[in-house]
C-alpha positions in Angstrom: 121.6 72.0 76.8 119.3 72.3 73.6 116.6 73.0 76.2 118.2 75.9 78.0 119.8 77.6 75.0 116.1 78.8 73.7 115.3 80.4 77.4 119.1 82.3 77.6 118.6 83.7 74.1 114.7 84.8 75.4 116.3 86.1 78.3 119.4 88.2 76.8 116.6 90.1 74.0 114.2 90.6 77.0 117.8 92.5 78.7 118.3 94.3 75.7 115.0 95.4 74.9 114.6 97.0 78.6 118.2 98.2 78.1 116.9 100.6 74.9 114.1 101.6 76.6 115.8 102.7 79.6 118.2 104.9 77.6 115.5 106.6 75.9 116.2 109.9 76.5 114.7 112.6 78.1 114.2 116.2 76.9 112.7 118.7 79.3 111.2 121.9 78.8 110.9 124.0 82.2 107.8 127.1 81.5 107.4 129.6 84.4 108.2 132.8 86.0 111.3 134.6 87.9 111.1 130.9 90.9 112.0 128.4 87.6 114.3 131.5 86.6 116.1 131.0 89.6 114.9 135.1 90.8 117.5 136.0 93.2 120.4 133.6 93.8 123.3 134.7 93.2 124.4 132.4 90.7 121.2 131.4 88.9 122.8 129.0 86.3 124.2 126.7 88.8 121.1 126.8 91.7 117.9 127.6 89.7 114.8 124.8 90.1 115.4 123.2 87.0 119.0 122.9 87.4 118.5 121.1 90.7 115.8 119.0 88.8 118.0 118.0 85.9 120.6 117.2 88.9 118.7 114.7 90.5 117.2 113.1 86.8 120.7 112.5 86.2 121.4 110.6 89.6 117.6 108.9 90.0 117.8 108.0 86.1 121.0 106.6 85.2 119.9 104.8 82.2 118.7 107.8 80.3 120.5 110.8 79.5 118.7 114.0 80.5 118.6 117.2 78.1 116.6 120.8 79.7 116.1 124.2 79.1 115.0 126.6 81.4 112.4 129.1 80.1 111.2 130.7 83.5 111.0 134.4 83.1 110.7 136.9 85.7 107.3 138.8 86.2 105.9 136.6 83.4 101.9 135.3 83.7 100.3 133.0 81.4 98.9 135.9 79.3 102.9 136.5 78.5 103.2 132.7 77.1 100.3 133.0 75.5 101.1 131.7 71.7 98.7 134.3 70.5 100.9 137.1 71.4 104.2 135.2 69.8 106.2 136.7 72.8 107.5 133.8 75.3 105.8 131.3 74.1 108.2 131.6 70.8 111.2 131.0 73.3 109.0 127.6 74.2 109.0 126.7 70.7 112.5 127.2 70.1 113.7 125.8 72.9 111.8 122.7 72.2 112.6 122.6 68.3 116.5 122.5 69.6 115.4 118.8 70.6 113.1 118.3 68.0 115.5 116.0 65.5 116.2 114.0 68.8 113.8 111.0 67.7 114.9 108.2 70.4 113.7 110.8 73.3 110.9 111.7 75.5 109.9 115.5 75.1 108.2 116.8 78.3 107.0 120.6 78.9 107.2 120.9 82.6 105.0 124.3 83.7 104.4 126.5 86.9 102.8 129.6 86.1 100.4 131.6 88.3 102.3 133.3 91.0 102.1 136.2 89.2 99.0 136.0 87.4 97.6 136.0 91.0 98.8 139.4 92.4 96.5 142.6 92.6 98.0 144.5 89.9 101.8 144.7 88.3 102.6 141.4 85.9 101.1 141.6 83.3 96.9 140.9 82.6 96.7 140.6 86.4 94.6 139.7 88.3 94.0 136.8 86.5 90.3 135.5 87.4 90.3 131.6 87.7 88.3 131.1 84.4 90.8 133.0 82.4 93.7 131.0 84.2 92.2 128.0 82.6 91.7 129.4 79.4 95.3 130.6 79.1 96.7 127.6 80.6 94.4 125.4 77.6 95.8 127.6 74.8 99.1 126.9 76.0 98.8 123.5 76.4 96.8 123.2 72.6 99.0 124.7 71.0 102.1 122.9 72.3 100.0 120.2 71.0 99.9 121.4 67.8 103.6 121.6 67.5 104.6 118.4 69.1 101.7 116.2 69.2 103.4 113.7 71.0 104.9 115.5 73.8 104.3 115.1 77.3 103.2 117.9 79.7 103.4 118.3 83.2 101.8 121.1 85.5 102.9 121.4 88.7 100.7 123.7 91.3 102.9 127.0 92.3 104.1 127.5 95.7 103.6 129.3 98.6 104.0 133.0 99.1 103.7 135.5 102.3 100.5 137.2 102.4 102.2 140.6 102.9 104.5 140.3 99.8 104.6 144.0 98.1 107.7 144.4 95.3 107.4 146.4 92.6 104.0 144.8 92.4 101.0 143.9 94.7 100.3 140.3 95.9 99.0 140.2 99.8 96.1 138.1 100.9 93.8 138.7 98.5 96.1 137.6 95.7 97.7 134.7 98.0 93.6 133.5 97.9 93.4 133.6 94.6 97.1 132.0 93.7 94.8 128.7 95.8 91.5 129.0 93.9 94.2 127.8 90.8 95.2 124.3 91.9 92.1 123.0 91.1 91.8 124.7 87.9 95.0 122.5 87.2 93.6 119.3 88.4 90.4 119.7 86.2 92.7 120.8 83.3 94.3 117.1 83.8 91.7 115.6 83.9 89.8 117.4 80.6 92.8 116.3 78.6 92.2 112.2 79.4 90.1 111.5 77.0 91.4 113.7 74.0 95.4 113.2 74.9 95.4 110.4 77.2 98.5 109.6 78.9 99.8 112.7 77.8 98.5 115.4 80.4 99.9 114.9 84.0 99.8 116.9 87.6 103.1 117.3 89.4 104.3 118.7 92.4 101.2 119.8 94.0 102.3 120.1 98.0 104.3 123.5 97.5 101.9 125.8 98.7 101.3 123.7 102.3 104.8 122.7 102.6 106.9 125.9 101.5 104.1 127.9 103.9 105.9 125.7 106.7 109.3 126.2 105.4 110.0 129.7 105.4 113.2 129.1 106.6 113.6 127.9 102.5 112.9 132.1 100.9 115.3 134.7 100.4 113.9 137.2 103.0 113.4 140.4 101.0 112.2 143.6 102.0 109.0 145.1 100.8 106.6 147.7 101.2 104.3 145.6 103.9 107.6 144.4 105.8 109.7 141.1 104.9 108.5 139.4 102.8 109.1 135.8 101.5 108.5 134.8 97.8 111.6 133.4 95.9 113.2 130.6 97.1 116.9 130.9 98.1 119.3 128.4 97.4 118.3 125.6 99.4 114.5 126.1 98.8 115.3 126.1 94.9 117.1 122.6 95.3 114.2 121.3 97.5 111.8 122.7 94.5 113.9 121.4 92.3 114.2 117.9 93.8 110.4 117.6 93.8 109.8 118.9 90.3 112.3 115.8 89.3 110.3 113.6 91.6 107.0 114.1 89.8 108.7 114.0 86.1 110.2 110.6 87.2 107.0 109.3 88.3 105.3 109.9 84.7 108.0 109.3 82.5 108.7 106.1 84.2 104.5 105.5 83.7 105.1 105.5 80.2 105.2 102.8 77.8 
């Protein structure tokens, strides 16, 4: 009995010890444009992308308990969250800063921006040439650094977009080319960041441009000056969005040690 009690006590820390790190909790940060909004469903705080993300943390990750704001504005580039400007990139800050005195959690910025930083002229600073992409992307990414040095940040590649989308402003082919000459932009990013923040800088989602362009079935159909056009997801397509956003946060936060 003498010899067992040593190996039940071993065993009921080692339970406890994975049973604090599993309820670590998670604070999430969603950065992007009018798709993390939620840009056209009718009810926007009950189906937008993060919502559905947060939704399926919950369920995937019952150990931890799951804390998100969505920042996703409509029209907005990565020249509008640029912290220079002290525009959306202050909404970031606060958002984050909310979670800040929340010391027992993991604080992840989860980013998809560059749908409209692609078109041929309307958001703002566009067209945004690849090179600048990067650079905006890094001064985002620095500075949120600089804030909350131990943060975690995920970039996820944007989705998929008709090549005759026309709103209020200009996208087509020649800004659905250029939304693709981003993603690896993104994976370089990534990969510049493993040897000054290692562990810290992660690619998500990256199939939504190849499997949203054989979903269309997924977009509100909306009418534009070159026909219908498909650009926001509707409901279902923002749970599906959402579902795989969750699926890539899951995969690094559960990397983490």
């Amino acid at each position: 009995m003498m010899r067992i009690l040593p190996v039940a006590l071993c065993f009921l820390v080692l339970t406890a010890t994975c049973a604090v790190a599993q309820t670590k909790k998670l604070d999430i940060v969603f950065i992007g444009n009018s798709i993390t909004q939620g840009g056209g469903l009718p009810h926007p705080l009950q189906e937008a992308p993060p919502v559905k993300a947060w939704e399926w943390l919950k369920h995937a990750m019952p150990g931890r308990e799951v804390q998100y704001s969505n920042q996703g504005v409509s029209g907005s580039t990565t020249v509008d969250f640029l912290p220079a400007t002290r525009r959306l990139f202050n909404n970031v800050t606060a958002a984050a800063d909310a979670f800040k005195n929340d010391q027992n959690a993991i604080l992840v910025f989860s980013m998809v921006l560059g749908t409209n930083d692609s078109a041929i002229e309307g958001p703002n600073g566009s067209p945004v040439s690849p090179e600048q992409y990067r650079l905006n992307v890094k001064a985002i990414i620095d500075q949120l650094f600089t804030n909350y040095p131990g943060c975690i940040i995920i970039l996820h590649h944007p989705i998929w977009y008709s090549a005759n989308t026309q709103n209020s402003s200009r996208y087509l082919a020649e800004g659905q080319a250029r939304l693709q000459s981003y993603f690896p932009v993104l994976d370089a990013i990534v990969t510049s960041y493993r040897t000054t923040h290692p562990g810290q800088v992660f690619t998500g989602y990256r199939d939504g441009f190849n499997y949203f362009k054989k979903h269309p079935e997924l977009f509100i159909q909306e009418q534009g000056k070159a026909g219908v056009f498909q650009l926001h997801p509707n409901a279902k397509g923002a749970e599906v969005l959402g579902t795989f956003w969750a699926q890539a946060i899951k995969k690094v936060v559960s990397s983490i040690k």
